[in-house]
N, CA and C atoms of all chains as a GROMACS GRO file, in nm:
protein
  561
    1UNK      N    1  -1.257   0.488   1.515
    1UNK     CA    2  -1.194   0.555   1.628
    1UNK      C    3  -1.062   0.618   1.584
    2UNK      N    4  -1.062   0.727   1.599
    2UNK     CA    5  -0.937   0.793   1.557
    2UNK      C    6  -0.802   0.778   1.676
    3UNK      N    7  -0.707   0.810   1.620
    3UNK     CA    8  -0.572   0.821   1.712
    3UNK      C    9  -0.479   0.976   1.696
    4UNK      N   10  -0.435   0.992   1.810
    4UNK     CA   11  -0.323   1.084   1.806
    4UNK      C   12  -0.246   1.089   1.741
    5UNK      N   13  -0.168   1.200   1.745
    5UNK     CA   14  -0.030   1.203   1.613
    5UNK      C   15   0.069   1.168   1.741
    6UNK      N   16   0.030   1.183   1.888
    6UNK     CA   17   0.146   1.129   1.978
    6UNK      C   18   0.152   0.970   1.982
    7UNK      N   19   0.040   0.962   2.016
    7UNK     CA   20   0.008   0.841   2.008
    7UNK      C   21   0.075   0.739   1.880
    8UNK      N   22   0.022   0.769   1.742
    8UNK     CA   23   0.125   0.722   1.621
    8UNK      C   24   0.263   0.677   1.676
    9UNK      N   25   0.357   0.844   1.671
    9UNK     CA   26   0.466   0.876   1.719
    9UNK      C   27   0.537   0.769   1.812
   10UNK      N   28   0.454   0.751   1.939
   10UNK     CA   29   0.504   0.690   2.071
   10UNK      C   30   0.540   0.549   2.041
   11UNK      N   31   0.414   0.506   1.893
   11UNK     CA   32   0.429   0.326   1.865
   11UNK      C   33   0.557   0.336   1.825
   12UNK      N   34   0.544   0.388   1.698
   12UNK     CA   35   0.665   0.385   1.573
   12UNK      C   36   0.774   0.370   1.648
   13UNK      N   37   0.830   0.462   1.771
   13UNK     CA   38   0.936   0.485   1.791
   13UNK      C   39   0.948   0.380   1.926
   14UNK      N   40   0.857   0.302   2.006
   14UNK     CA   41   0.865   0.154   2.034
   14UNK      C   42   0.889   0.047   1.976
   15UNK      N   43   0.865   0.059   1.812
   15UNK     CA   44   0.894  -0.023   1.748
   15UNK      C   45   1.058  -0.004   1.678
   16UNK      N   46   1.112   0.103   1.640
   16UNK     CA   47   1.180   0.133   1.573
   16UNK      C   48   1.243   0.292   1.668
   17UNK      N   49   1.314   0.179   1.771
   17UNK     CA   50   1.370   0.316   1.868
   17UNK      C   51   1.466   0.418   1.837
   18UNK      N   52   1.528   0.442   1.690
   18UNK     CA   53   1.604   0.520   1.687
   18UNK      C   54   1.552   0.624   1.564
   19UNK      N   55   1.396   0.582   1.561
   19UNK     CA   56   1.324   0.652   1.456
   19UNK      C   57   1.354   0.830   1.446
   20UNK      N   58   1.359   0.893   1.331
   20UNK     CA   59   1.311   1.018   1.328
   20UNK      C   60   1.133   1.001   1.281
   21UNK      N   61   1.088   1.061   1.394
   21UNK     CA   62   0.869   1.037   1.299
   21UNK      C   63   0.811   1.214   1.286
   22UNK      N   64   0.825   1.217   1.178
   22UNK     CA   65   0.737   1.308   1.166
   22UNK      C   66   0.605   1.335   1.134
   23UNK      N   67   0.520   1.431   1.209
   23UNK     CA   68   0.377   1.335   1.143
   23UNK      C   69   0.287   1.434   1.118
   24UNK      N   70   0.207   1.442   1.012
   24UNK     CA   71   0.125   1.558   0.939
   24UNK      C   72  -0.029   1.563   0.997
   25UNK      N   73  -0.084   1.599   1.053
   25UNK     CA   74  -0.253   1.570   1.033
   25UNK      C   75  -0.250   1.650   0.906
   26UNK      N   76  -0.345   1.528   0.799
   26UNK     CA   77  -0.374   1.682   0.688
   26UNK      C   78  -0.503   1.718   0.687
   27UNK      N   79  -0.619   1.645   0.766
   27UNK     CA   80  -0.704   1.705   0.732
   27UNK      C   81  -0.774   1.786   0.903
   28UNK      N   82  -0.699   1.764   0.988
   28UNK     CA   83  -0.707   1.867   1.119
   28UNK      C   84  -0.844   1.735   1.179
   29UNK      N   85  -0.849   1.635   1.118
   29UNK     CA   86  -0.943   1.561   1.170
   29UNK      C   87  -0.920   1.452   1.274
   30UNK      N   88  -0.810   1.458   1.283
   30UNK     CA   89  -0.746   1.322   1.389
   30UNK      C   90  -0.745   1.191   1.349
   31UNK      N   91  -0.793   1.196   1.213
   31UNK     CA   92  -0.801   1.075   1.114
   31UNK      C   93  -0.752   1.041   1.002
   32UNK      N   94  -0.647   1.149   0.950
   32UNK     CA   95  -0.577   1.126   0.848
   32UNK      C   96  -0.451   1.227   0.817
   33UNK      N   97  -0.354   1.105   0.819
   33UNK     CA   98  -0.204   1.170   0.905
   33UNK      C   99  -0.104   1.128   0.781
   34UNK      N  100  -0.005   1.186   0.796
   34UNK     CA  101   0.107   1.165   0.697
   34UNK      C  102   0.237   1.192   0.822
   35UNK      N  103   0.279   1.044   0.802
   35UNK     CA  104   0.428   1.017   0.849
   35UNK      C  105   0.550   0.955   0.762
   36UNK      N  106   0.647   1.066   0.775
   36UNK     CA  107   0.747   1.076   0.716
   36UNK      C  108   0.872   1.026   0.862
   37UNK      N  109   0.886   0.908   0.834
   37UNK     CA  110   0.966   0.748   0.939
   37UNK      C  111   1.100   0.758   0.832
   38UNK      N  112   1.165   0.805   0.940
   38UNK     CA  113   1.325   0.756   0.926
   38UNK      C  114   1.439   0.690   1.007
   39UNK      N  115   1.499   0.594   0.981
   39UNK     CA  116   1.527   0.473   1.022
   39UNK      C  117   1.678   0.441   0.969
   40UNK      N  118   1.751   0.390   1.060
   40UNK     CA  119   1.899   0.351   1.044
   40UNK      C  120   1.819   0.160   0.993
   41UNK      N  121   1.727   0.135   1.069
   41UNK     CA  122   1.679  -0.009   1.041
   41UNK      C  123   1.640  -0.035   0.890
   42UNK      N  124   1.566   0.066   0.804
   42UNK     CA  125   1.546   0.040   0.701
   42UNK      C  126   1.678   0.074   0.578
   43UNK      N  127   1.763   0.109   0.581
   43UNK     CA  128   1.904   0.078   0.524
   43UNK      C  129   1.918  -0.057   0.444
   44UNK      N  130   1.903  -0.037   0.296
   44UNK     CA  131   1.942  -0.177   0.220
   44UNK      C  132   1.825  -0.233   0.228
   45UNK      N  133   1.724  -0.205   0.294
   45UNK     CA  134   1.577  -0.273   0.271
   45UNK      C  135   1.479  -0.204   0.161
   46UNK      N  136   1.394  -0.327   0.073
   46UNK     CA  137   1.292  -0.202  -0.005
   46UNK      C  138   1.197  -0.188   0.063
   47UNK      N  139   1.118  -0.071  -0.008
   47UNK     CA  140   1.036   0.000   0.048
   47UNK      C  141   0.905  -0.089   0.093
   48UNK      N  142   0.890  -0.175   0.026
   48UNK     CA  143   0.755  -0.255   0.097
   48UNK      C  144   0.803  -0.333   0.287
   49UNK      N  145   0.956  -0.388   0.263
   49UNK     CA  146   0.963  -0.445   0.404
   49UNK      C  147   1.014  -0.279   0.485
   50UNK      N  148   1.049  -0.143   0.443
   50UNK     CA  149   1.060  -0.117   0.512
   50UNK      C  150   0.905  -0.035   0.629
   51UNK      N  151   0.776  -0.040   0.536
   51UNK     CA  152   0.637   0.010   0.539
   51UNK      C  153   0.586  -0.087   0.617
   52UNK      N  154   0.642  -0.226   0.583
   52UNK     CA  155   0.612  -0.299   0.706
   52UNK      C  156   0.656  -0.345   0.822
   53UNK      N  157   0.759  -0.274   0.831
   53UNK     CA  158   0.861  -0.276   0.960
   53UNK      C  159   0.761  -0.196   1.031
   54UNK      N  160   0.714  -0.046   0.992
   54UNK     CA  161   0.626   0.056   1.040
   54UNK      C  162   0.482  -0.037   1.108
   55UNK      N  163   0.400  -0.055   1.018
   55UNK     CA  164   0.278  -0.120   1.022
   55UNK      C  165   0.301  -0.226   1.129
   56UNK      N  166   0.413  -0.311   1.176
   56UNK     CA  167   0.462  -0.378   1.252
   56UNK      C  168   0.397  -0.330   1.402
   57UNK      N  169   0.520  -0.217   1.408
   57UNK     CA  170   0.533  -0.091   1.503
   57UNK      C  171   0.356  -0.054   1.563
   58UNK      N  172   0.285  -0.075   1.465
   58UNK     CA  173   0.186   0.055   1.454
   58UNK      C  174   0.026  -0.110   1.491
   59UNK      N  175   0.136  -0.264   1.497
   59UNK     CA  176   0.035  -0.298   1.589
   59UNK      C  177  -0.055  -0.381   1.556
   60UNK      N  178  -0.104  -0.358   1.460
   60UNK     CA  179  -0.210  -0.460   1.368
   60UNK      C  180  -0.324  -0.301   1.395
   61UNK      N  181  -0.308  -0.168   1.403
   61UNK     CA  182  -0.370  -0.039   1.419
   61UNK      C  183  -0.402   0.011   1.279
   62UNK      N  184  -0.308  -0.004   1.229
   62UNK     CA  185  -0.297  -0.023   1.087
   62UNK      C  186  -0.439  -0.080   0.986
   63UNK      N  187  -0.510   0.012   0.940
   63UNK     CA  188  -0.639  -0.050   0.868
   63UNK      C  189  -0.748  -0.045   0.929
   64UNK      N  190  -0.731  -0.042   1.102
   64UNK     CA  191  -0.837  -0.060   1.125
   64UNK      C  192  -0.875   0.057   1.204
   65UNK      N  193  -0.790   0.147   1.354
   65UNK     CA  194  -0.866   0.259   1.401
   65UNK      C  195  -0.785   0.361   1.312
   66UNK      N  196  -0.680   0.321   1.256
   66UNK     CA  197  -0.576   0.411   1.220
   66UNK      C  198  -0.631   0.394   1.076
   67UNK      N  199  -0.654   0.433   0.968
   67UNK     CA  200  -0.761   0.430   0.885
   67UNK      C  201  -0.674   0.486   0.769
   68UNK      N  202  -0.628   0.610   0.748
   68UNK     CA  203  -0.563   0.702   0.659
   68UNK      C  204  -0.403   0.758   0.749
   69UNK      N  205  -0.302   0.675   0.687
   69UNK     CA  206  -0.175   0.709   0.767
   69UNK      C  207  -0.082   0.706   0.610
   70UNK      N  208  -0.114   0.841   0.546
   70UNK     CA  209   0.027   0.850   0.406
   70UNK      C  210   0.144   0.820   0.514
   71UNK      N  211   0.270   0.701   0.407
   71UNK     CA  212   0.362   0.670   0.444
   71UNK      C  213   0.497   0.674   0.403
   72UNK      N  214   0.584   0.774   0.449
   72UNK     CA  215   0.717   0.746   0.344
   72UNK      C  216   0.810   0.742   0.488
   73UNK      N  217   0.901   0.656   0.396
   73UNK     CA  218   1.040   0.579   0.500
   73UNK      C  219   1.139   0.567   0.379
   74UNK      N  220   1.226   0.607   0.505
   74UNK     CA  221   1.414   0.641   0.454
   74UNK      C  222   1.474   0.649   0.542
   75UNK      N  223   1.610   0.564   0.532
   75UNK     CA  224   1.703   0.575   0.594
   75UNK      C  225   1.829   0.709   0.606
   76UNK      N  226   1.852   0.766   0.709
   76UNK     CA  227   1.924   0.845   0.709
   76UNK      C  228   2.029   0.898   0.587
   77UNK      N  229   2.058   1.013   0.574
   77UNK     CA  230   2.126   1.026   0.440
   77UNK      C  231   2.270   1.025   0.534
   78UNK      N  232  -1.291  -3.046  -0.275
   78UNK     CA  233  -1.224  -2.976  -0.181
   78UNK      C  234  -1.240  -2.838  -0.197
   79UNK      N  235  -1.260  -2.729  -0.096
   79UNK     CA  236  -1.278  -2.616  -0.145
   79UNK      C  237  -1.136  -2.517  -0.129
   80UNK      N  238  -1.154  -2.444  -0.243
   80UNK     CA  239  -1.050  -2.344  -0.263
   80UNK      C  240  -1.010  -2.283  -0.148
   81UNK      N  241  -0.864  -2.237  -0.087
   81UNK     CA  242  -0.897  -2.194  -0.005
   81UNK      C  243  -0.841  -2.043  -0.056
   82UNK      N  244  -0.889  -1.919   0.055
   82UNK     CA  245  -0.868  -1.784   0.005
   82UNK      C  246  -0.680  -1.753  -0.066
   83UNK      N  247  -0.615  -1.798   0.018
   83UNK     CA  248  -0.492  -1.752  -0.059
   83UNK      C  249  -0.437  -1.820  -0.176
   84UNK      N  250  -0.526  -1.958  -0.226
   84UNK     CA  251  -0.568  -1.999  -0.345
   84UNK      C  252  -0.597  -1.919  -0.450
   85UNK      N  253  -0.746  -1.882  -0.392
   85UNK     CA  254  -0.814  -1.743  -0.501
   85UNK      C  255  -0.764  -1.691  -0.522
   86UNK      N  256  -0.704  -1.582  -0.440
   86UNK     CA  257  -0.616  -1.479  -0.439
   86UNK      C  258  -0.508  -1.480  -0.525
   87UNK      N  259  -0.417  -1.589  -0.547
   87UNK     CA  260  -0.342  -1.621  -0.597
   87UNK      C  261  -0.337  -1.629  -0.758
   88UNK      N  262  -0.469  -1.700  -0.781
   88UNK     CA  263  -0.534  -1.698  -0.863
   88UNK      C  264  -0.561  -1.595  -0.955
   89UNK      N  265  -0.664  -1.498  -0.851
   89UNK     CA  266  -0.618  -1.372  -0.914
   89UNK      C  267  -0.489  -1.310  -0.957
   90UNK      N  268  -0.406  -1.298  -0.901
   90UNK     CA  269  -0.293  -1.223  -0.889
   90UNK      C  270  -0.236  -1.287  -1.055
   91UNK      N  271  -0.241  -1.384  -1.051
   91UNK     CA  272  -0.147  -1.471  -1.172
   91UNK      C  273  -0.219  -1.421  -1.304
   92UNK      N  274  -0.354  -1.376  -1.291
   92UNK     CA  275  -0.446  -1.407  -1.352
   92UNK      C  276  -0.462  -1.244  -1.485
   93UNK      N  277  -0.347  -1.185  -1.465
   93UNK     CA  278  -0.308  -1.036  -1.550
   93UNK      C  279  -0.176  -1.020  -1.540
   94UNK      N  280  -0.104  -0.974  -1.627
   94UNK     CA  281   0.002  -0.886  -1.574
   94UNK      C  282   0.021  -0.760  -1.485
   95UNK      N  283  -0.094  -0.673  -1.489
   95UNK     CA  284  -0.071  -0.590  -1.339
   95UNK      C  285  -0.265  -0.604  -1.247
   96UNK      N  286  -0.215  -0.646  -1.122
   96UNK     CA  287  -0.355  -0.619  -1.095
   96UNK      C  288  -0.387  -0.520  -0.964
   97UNK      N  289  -0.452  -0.475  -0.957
   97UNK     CA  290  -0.525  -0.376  -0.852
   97UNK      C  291  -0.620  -0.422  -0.786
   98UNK      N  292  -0.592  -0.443  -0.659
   98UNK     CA  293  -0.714  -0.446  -0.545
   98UNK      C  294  -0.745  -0.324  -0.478
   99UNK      N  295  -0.834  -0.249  -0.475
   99UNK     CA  296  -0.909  -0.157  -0.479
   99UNK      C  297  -1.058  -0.138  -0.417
  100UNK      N  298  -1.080   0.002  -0.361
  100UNK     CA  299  -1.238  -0.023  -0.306
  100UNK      C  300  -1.322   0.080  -0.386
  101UNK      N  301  -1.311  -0.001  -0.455
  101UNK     CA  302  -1.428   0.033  -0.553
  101UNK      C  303  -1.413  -0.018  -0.717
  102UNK      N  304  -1.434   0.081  -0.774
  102UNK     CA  305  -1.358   0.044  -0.923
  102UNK      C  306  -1.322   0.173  -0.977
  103UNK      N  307  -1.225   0.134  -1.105
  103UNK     CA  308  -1.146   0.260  -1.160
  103UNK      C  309  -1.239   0.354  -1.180
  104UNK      N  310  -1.386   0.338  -1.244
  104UNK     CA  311  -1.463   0.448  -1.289
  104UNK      C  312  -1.504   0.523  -1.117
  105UNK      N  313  -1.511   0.437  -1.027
  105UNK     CA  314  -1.610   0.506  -0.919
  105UNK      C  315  -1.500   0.436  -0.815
  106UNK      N  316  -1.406   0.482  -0.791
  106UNK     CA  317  -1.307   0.443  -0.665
  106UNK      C  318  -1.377   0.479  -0.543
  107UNK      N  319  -1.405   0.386  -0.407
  107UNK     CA  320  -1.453   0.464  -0.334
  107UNK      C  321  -1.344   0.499  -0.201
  108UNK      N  322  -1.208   0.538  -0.262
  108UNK     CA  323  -1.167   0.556  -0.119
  108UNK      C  324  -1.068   0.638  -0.190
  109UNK      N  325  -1.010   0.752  -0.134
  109UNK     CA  326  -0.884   0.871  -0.172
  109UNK      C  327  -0.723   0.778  -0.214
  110UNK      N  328  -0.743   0.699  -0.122
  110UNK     CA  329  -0.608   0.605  -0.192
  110UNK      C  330  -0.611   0.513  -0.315
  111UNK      N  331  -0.755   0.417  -0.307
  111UNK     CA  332  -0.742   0.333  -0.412
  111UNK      C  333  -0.793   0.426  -0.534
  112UNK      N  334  -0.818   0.597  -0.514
  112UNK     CA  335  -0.891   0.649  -0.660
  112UNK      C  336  -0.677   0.706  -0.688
  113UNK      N  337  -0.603   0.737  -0.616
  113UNK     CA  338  -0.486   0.780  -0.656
  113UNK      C  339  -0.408   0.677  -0.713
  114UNK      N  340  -0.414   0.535  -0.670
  114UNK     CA  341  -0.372   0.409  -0.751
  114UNK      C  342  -0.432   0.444  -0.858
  115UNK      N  343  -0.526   0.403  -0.899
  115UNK     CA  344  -0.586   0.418  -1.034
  115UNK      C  345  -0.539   0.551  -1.101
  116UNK      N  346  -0.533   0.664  -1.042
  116UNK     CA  347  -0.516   0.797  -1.112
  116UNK      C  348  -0.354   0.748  -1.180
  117UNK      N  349  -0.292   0.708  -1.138
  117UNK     CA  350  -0.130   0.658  -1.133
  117UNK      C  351  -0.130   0.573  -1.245
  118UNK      N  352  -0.227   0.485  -1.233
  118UNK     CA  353  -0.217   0.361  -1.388
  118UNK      C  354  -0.252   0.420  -1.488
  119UNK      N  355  -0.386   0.512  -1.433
  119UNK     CA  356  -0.378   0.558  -1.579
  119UNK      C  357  -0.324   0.629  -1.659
  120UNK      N  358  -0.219   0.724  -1.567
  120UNK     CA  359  -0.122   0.816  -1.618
  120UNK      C  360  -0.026   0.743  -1.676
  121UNK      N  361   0.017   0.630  -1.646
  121UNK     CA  362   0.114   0.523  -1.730
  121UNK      C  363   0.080   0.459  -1.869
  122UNK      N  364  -0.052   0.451  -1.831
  122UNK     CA  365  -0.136   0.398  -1.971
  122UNK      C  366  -0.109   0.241  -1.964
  123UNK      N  367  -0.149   0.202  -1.851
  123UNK     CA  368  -0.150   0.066  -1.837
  123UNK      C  369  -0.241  -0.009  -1.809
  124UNK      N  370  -0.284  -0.170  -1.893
  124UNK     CA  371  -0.366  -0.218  -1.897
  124UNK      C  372  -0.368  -0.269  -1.738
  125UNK      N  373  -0.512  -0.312  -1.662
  125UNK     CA  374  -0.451  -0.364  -1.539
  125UNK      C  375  -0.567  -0.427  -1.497
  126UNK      N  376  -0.601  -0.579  -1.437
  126UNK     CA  377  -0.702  -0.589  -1.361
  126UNK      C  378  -0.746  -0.539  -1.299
  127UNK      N  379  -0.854  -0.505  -1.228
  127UNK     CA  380  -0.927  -0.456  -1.070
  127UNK      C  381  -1.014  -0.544  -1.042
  128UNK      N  382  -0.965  -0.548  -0.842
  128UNK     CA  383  -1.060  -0.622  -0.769
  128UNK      C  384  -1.112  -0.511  -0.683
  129UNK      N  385  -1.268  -0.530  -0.702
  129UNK     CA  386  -1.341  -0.441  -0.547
  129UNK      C  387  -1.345  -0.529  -0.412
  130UNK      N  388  -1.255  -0.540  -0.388
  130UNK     CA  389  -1.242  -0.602  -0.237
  130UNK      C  390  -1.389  -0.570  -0.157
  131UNK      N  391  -1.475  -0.414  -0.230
  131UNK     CA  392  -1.570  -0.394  -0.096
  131UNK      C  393  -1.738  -0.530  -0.164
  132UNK      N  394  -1.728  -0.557  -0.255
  132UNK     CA  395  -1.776  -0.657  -0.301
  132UNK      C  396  -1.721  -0.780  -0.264
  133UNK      N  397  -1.610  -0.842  -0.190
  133UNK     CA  398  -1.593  -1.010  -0.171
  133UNK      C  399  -1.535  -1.011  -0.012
  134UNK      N  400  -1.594  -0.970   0.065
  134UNK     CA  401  -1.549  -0.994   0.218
  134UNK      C  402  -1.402  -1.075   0.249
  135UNK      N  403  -1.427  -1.185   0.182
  135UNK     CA  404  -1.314  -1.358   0.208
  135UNK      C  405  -1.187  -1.241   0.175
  136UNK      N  406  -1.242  -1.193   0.066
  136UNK     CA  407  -1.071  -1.147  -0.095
  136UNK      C  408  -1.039  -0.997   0.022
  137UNK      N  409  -1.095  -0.918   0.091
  137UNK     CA  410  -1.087  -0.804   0.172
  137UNK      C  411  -0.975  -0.828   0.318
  138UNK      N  412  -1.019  -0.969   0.314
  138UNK     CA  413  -0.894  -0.970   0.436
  138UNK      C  414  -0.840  -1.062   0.458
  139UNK      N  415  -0.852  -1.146   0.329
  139UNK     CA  416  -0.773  -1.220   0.287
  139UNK      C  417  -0.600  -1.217   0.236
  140UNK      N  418  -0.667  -1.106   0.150
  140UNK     CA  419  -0.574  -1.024   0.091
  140UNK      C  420  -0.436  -0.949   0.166
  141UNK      N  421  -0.492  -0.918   0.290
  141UNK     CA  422  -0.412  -0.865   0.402
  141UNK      C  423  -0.262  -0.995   0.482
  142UNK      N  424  -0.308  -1.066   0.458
  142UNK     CA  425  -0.243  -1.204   0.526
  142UNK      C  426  -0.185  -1.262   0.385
  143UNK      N  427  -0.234  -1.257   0.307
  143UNK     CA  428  -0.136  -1.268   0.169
  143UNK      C  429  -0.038  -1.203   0.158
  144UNK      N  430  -0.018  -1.074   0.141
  144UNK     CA  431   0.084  -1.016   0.140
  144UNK      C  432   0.136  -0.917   0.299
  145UNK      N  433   0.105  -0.963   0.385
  145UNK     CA  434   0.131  -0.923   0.488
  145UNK      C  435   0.122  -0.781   0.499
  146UNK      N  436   0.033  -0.725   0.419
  146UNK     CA  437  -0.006  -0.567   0.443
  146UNK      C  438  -0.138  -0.544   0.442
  147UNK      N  439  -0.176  -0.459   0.572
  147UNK     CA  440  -0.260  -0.450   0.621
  147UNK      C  441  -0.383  -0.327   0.568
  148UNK      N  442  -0.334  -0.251   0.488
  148UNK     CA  443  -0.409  -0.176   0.342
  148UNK      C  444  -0.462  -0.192   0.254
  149UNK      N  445  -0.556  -0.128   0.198
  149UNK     CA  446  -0.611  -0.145   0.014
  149UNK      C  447  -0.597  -0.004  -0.045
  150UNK      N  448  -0.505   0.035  -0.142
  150UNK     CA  449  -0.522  -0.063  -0.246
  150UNK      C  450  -0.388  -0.129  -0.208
  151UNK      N  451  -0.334  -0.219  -0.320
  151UNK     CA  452  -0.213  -0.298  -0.333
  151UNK      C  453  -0.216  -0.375  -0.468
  152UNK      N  454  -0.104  -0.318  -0.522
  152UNK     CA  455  -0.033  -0.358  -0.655
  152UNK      C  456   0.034  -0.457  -0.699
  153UNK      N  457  -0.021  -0.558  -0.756
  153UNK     CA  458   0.046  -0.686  -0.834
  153UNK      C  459   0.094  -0.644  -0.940
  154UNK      N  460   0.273  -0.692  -0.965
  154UNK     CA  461   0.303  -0.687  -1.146
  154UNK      C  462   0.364  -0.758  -1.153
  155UNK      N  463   0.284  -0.892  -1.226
  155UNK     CA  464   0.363  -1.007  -1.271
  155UNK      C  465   0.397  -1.109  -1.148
  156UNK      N  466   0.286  -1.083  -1.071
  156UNK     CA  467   0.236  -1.228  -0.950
  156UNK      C  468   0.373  -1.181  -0.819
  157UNK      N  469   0.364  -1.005  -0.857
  157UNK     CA  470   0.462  -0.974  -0.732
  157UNK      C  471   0.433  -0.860  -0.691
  158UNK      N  472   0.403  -0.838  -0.496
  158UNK     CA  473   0.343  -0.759  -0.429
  158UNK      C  474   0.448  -0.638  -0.467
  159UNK      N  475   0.416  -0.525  -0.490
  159UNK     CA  476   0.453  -0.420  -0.533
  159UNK      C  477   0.442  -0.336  -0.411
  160UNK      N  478   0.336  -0.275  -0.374
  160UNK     CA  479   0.276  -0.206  -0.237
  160UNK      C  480   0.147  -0.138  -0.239
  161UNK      N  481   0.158  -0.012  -0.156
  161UNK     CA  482   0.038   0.032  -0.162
  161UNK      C  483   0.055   0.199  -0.252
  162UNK      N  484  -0.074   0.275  -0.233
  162UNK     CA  485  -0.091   0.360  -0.269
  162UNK      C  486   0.061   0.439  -0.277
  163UNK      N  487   0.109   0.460  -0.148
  163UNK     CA  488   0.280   0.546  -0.092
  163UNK      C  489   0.341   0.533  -0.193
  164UNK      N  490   0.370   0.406  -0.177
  164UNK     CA  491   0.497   0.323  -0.267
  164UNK      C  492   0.458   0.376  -0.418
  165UNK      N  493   0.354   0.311  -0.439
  165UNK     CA  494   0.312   0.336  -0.618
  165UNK      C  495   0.362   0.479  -0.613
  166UNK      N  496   0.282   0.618  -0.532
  166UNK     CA  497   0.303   0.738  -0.586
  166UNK      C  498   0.495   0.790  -0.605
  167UNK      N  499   0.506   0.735  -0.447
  167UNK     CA  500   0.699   0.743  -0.471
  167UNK      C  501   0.782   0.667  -0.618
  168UNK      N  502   0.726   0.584  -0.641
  168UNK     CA  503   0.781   0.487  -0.741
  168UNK      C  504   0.714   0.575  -0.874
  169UNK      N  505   0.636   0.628  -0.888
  169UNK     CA  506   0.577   0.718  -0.993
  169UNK      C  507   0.626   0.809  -1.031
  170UNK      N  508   0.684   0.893  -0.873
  170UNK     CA  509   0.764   1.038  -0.887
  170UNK      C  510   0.867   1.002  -0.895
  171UNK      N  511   0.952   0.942  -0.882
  171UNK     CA  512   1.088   0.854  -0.934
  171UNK      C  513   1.098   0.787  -1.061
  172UNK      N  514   1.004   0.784  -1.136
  172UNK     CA  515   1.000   0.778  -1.258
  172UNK      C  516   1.106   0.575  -1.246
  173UNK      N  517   1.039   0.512  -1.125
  173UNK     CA  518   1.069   0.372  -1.091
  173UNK      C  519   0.974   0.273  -1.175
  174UNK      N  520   0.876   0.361  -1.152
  174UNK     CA  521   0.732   0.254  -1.186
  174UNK      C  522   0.725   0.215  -1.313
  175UNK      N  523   0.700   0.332  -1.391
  175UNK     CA  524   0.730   0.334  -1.543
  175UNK      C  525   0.880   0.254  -1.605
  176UNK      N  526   0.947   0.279  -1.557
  176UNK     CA  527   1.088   0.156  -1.573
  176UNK      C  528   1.062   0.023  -1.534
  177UNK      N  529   0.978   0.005  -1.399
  177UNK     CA  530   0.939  -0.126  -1.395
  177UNK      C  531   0.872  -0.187  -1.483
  178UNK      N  532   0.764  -0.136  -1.530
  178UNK     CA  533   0.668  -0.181  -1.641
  178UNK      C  534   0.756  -0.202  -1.718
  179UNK      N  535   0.846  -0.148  -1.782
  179UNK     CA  536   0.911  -0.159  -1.936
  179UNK      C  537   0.990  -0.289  -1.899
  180UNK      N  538   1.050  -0.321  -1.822
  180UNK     CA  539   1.145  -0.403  -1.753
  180UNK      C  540   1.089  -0.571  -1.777
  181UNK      N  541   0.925  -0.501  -1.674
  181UNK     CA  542   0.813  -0.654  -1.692
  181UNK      C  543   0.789  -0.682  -1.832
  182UNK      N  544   0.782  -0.570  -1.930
  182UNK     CA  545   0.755  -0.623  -2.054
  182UNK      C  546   0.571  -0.571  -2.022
  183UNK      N  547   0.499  -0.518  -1.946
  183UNK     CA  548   0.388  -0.493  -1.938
  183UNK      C  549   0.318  -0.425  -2.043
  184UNK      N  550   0.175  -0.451  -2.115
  184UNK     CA  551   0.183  -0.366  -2.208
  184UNK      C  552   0.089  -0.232  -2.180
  185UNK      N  553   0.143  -0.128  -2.274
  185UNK     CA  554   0.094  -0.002  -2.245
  185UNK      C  555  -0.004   0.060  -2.369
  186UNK      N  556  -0.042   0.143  -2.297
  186UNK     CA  557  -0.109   0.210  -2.410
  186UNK      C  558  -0.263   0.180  -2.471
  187UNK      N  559  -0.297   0.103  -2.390
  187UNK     CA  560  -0.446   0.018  -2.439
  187UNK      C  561  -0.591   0.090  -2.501
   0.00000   0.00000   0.00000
């Protein structure tokens, strides 16, 4: 079952309310998205707790309807 | 007494200096992320276990509650969760990964 790129969007930024989410469909299929998550929360964190701060957010969605979600996270410059 | 999965797992993990859980295998990856892990090791020239998670059900979502990430593939070096596909390619283009290896003492070139 596929998901929205609003849908994505709406978790992330329930989870991580001061998120910037940007989010790619790359293949126009509704099934494989690239979000580029930026976060005052991930600051001083590495990159694995900050992917799972996201995946958090995103629900236990993660792996299973949400299937193909490329992920990069950074904290504000 | 029987093993239990984050036993195995563990097991595995200890069980190389870098290992790869993966769906499929390096020659025949069957998924766009775990064939770009592999594309990544081998551009390093690094020796590395592989597990086909789509061969052991238990090790498939087991694996997930082990390291609290809910993806395949995912990168062990030196009995420590590294990440997934993202991470590896960022850590690749940062020229991180390759410093890590040298760091672990991992060997290259096989």
């Amino acid at each position: 079952m596929a998901m929205t790129s609003e849908e994505i969007e709406r978790l992330i930024r329930a989870g991580l309310p001061d998120a910037l989410v940007e989010i790619t469909d790359l293949a126009g299929d509704g099934d494989h998205y690239a979000a580029r998550v930026t976060s005052e929360a991930f600051r001083g964190k590495p990159r694995v707790r900050q992917h799972q701060m996201v995946y958090a957010a995103l629900e236990g969605r993660m792996g299973g309807e949400l299937h193909a979600l490329q992920l990069t996270t950074q904290a504000p410059d | 007494m029987t093993e239990s999965v984050n036993d195995r797992i563990q097991g595995v993990v200890s069980s190389a200096d870098v290992v790869l859980f993966m769906k499929g295998t390096p020659l025949f990856p069957q998924c766009g992320f775990s064939s770009r892990a592999v594309a990544i090791l081998d551009h390093l020239d690094v020796e590395y276990a592989s597990v086909d998670v789509l061969q052991d059900q238990e090790i498939r979502q087991g694996i997930k509650s082990f390291s609290d990430w809910p993806t395949i593939p995912q990168l062990y070096v030196k009995g420590e969760f590294l990440g997934g596909s993202d991470i590896m390619m960022e850590m690749y283009e940062a020229g991180e990964l390759d410093a890590l290896l040298r760091e672990k003492g991992v060997p290259r070139g096989g």
